[in-house]
C-alpha positions in Angstrom: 22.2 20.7 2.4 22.8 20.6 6.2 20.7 20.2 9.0 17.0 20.4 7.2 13.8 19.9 7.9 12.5 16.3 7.6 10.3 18.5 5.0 13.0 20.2 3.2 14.8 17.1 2.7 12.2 15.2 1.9 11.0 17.8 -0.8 15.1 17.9 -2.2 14.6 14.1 -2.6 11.4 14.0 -4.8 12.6 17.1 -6.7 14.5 14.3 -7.9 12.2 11.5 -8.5 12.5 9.4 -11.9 9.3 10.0 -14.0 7.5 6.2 -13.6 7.8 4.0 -17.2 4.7 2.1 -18.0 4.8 -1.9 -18.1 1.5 -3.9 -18.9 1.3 -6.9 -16.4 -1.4 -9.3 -15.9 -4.2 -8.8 -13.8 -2.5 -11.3 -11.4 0.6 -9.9 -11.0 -0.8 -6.1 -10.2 -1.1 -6.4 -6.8 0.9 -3.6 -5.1 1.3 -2.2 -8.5 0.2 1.8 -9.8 -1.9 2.3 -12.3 -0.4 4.5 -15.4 -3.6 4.7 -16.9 -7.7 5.2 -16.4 -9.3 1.9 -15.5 -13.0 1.9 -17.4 -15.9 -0.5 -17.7 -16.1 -2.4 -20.8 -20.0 -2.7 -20.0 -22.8 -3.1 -17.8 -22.5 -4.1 -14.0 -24.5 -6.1 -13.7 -24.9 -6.5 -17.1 -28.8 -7.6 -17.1 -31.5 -6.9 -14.2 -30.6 -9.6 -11.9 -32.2 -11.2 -9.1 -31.0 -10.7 -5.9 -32.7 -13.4 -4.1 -34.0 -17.3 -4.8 -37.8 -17.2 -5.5 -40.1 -16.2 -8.6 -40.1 -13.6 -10.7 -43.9 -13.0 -11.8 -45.5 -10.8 -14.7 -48.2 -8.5 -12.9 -49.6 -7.8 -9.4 -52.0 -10.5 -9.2 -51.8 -14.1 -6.5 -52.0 -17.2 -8.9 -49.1 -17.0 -11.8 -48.4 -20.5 -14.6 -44.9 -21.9 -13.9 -43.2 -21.4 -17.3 -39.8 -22.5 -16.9 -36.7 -21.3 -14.6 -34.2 -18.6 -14.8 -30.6 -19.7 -12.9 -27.5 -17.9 -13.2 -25.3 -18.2 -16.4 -28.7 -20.1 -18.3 -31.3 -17.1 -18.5 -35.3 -17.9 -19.1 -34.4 -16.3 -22.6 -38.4 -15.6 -23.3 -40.4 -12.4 -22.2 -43.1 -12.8 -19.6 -46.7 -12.2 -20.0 -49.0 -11.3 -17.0 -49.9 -14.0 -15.1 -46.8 -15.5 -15.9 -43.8 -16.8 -13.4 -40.8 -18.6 -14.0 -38.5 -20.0 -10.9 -35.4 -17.7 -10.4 -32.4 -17.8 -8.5 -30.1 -15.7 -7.2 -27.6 -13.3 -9.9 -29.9 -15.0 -12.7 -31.2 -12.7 -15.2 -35.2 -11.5 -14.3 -37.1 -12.4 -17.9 -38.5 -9.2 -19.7 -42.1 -8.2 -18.6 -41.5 -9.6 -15.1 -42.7 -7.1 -12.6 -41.5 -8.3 -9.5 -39.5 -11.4 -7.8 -41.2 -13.0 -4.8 -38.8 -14.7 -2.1 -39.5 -18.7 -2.0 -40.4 -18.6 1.4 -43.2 -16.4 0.5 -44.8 -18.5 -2.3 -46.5 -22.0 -2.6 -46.0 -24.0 -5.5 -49.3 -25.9 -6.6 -48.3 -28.1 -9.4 -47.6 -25.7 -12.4 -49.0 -23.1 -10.7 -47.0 -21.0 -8.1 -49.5 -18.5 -5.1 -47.4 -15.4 -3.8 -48.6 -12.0 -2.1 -50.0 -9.2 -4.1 -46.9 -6.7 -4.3 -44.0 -7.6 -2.5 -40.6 -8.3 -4.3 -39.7 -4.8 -5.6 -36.7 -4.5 -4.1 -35.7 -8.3 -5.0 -34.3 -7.6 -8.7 -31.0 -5.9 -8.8 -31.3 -3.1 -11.8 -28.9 -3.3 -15.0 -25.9 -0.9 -14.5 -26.5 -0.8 -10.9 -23.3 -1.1 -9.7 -21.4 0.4 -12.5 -21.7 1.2 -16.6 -20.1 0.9 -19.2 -17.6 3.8 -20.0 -17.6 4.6 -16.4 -14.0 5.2 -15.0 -13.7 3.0 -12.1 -10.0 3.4 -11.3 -7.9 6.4 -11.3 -4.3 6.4 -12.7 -1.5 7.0 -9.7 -3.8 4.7 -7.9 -2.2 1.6 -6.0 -4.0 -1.9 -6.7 -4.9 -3.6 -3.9 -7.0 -6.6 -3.4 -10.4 -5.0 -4.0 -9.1 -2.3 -6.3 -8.0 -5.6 -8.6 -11.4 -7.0 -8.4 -13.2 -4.0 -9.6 -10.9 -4.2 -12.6 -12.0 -7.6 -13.0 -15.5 -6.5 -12.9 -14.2 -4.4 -15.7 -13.0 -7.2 -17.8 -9.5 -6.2 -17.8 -7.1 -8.7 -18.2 -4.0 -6.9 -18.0 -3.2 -3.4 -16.9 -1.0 -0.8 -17.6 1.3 -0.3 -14.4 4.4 1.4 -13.4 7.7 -0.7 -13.6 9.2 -1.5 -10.1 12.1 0.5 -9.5 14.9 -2.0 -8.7 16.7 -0.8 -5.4 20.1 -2.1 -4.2 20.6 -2.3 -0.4 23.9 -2.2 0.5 25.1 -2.9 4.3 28.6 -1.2 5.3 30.7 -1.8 8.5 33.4 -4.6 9.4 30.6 -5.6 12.5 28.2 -6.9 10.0 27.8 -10.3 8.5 25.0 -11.7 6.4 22.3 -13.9 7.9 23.3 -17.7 8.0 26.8 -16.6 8.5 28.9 -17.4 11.4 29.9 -14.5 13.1 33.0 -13.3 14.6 33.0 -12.5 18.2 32.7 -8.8 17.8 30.1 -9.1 15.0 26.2 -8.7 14.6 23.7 -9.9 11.9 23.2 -7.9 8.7 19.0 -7.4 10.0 18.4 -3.6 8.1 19.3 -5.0 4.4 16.7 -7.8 4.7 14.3 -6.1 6.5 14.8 -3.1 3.8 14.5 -5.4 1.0 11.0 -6.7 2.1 9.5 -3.2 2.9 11.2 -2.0 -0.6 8.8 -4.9 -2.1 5.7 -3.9 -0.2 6.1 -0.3 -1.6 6.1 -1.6 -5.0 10.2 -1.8 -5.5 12.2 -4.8 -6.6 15.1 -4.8 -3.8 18.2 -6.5 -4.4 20.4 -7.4 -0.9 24.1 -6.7 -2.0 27.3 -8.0 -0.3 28.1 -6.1 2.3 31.1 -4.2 1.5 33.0 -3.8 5.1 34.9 -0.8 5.9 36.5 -0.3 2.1 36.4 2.4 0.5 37.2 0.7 -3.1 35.0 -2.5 -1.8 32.0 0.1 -1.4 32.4 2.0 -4.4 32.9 -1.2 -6.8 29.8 -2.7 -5.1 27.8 0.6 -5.9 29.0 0.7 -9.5 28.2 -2.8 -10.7 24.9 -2.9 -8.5 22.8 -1.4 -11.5 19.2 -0.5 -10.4 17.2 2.7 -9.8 18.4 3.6 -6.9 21.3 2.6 -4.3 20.7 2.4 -0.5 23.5 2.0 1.4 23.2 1.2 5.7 25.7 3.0 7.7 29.1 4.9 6.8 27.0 8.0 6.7 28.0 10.0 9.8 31.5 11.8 10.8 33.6 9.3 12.2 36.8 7.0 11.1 35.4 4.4 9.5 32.2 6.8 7.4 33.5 6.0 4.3 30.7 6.1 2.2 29.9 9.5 1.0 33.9 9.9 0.1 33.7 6.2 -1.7 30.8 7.6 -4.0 32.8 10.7 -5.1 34.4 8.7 -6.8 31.5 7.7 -9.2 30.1 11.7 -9.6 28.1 11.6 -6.2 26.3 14.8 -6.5 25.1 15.2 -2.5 21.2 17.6 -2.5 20.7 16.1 1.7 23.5 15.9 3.6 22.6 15.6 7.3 18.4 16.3 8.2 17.2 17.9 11.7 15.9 14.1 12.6 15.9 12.3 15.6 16.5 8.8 15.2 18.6 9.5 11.6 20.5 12.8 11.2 23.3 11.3 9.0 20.9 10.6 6.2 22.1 11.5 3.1 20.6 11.8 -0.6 22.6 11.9 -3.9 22.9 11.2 -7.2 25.6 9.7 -9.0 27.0 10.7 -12.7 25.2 8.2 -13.9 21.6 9.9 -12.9 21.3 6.6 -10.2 19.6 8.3 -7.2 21.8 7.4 -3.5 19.9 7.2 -0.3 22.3 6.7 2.6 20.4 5.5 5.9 22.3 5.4 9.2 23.7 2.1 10.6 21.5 1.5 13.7 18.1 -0.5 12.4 15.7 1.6 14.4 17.2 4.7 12.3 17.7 3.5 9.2 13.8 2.0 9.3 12.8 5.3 10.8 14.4 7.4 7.5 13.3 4.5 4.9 9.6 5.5 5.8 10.6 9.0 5.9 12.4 9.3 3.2 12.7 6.0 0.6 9.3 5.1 0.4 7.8 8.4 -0.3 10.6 8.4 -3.3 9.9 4.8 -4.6 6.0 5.9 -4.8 6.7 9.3 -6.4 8.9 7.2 -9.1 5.8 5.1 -9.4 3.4 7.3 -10.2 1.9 7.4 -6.8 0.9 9.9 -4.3 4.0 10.2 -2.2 2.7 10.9 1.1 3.6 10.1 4.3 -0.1 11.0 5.5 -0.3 11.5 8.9 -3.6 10.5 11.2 -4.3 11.8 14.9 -4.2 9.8 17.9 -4.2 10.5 21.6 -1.3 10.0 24.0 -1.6 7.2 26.5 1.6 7.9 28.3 2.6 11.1 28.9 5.7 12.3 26.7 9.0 14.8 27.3 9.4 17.8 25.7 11.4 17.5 22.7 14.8 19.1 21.9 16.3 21.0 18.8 15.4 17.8 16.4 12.3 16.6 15.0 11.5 13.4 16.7 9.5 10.2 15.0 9.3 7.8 18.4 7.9 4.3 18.0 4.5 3.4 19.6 1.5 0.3 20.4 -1.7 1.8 18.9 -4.8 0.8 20.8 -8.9 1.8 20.3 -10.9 3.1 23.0 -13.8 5.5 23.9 -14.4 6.1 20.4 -10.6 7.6 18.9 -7.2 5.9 18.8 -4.5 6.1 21.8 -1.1 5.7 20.9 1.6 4.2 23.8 5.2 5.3 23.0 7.6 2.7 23.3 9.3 2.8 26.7 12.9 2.7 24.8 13.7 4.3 22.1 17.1 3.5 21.8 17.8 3.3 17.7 20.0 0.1 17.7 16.7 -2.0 19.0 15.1 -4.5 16.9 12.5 -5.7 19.4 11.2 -2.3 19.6 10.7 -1.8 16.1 9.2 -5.8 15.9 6.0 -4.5 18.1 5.5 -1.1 17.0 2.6 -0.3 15.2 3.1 3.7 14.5 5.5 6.3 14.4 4.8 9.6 16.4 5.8 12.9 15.3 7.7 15.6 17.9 8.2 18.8 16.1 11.7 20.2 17.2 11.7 22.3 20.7 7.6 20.9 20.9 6.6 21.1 24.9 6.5 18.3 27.1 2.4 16.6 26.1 0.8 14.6 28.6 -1.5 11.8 28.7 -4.8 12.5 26.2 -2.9 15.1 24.2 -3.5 14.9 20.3 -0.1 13.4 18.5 0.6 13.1 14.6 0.9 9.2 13.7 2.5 7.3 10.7 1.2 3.8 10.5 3.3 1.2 9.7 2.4 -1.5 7.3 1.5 -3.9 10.1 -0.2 -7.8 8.4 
């Protein structure tokens, strides 16, 4: 349980993943949500050959066609064409049976209740039943996320509501006598409680429900009795987690059956993190007290949890990117270091962050990536392929 691999412990953790239970939601209120089920059209897309463009659709290959009426979205011609036949038609209305062909407007002349247009063109003008997608096609994969397009494709499905995973309700719990919650007035040796709101948002963005609770100080019984009537899915708790004094949390939670499968990872911000589960099957991430780690671990570490309990490929997937400042070589941890992506010459340069001290919010505020060191990984200098996480950035 000591000392693994980011890997190891990250595989311990999702050995450990809650199976996700299905909730039907509104299309409205997917966003952000994973599908539990096949997404399939209930028919035709479009569900009529359509025109793509404002003009006339005409019966026949010939220059003179009678006017017979009009054809506008959502009030079709609703008669067949004969050649020598036109009717006016506007864009997404449905082209009349027997039409052969829709003519721009800006190619035709109207003469009275007669309409002139060139022998042949307009083809490519009428958009073809089914074109975009048909009915009892699947269009959405279950374990897939629903963003913003993703949700109008199952509109264009005429789904209403879909089945989704529930939101695994996460409690974030801060530790330490230093911290106080936002809004508070702090003592002179005291800080603002910044990881459990910040925590609480990105445990939203990955789909979660997350619940700040009240810090709990440096109490032993104060930090148990928070975790036990927190409820939830799973309890994070900030800080506590290393070796010293006043690291109370791990001995708190032994109290409530804490069953420990991490204990410390090979990790550079964030070796304290720790991963449990209490008698009561709750799953316990503990994060280290300094924001920079414990943000560092929750992408690590929580989120790929929270999407495997969702249903959702857990990741983290990794893209390339090439150094624009030269970095050390790194020691015995892995090493996930902050950094300002840019574009240029045709690939992605990543800048590492000039400090990368863990207690630094600023840092963390302007970064844009993480960047992966393997442990004992030789000094790489500028233009040298790196492994990037992207963070979710607006």
């Amino acid at each position: 349980m000591r000392d693994l691999t980011v890997e190891e412990a990250r595989a311990r953790i999702l050995a450990e993943a809650a199976a996700p239970l299905p909730e039907v939601c509104v299309l409205a209120e997917a966003l952000g949500r994973t599908l539990l089920e096949p997404v399939a059209a209930s028919r035709d897309q479009p569900p009529f050959d359509a025109s793509a463009m404002d003009g006339w659709a005409v019966a026949g290959d010939g220059e003179i066609f009678d006017i017979m009426g009009e054809s506008a979205a959502g009030h079709a011609y609703g008669r067949s064409l004969e050649p020598g036949q036109a009717v006016r038609i506007f864009t997404g209305a449905p082209v009349p049976d027997g039409a052969t062909r829709v003519v721009i407007q800006e190619n035709a002349a109207r003469d009275g209740d007669r309409v002139r247009t060139p022998t042949g063109e307009g083809n490519d003008n009428i958009r073809p039943r089914g074109g975009d997608f048909h009915a009892g096609d699947v269009l959405l994969q279950a374990g897939m996320r629903i963003d913003a397009w993703r949700l109008g494709l199952a509109a264009a499905a005429g789904r209403a509501e879909l089945t989704v995973a529930r939101k695994p309700v996460v409690g974030v719990l801060s530790t330490g006598e230093e911290i106080v919650p936002v809004g508070a007035v702090p003592g002179p040796d005291q800080i603002f409680n910044s990881g459990a709101p910040t925590l609480a948002a990105l445990i939203g963005g990955w789909g979660g429900a997350g619940r700040v609770l009240a810090p709990a100080g440096d109490n032993a019984d104060a930090i148990a009795e928070a975790v036990a009537k927190a409820g939830g899915d799973v309890i994070v708790t900030i800080g506590g987690a290393s070796v010293g004094d006043h690291d109370l949390v791990k001995p708190a939670l032994k109290r409530l059956g804490l069953d420990l499968r991490v204990d410390t990872v090979k990790l550079r911000p964030g070796k304290p993190t720790w991963f449990g589960l209490l008698a009561d099957g709750r799953r316990m991430v503990g994060l280290p007290g300094n924001p920079a780690s414990a943000l560092v671990c929750a992408e690590l570490f929580l989120k790929p949890l929270l999407l495997a309990m969702q249903g959702a490929a857990p990741g983290p997937v990794l893209a390339e990117a090439k150094l624009s400042r030269a970095m050390p070589a790194n020691g015995p941890r892995e090493h996930w270091a902050r950094g300002r992506l840019s574009y240029g010459e045709g690939c992605a340069w990543v800048e590492p962050m000039a400090d990368q001290d863990s207690s630094l919010v600023t840092v963390f505020a302007e970064a844009q990536v993480l960047i992966r060191r393997r442990a004992g990984e030789p000094a790489a200098g500028v233009g040298a392929v790196v492994d990037v996480l992207m963070l979710g950035r607006l």
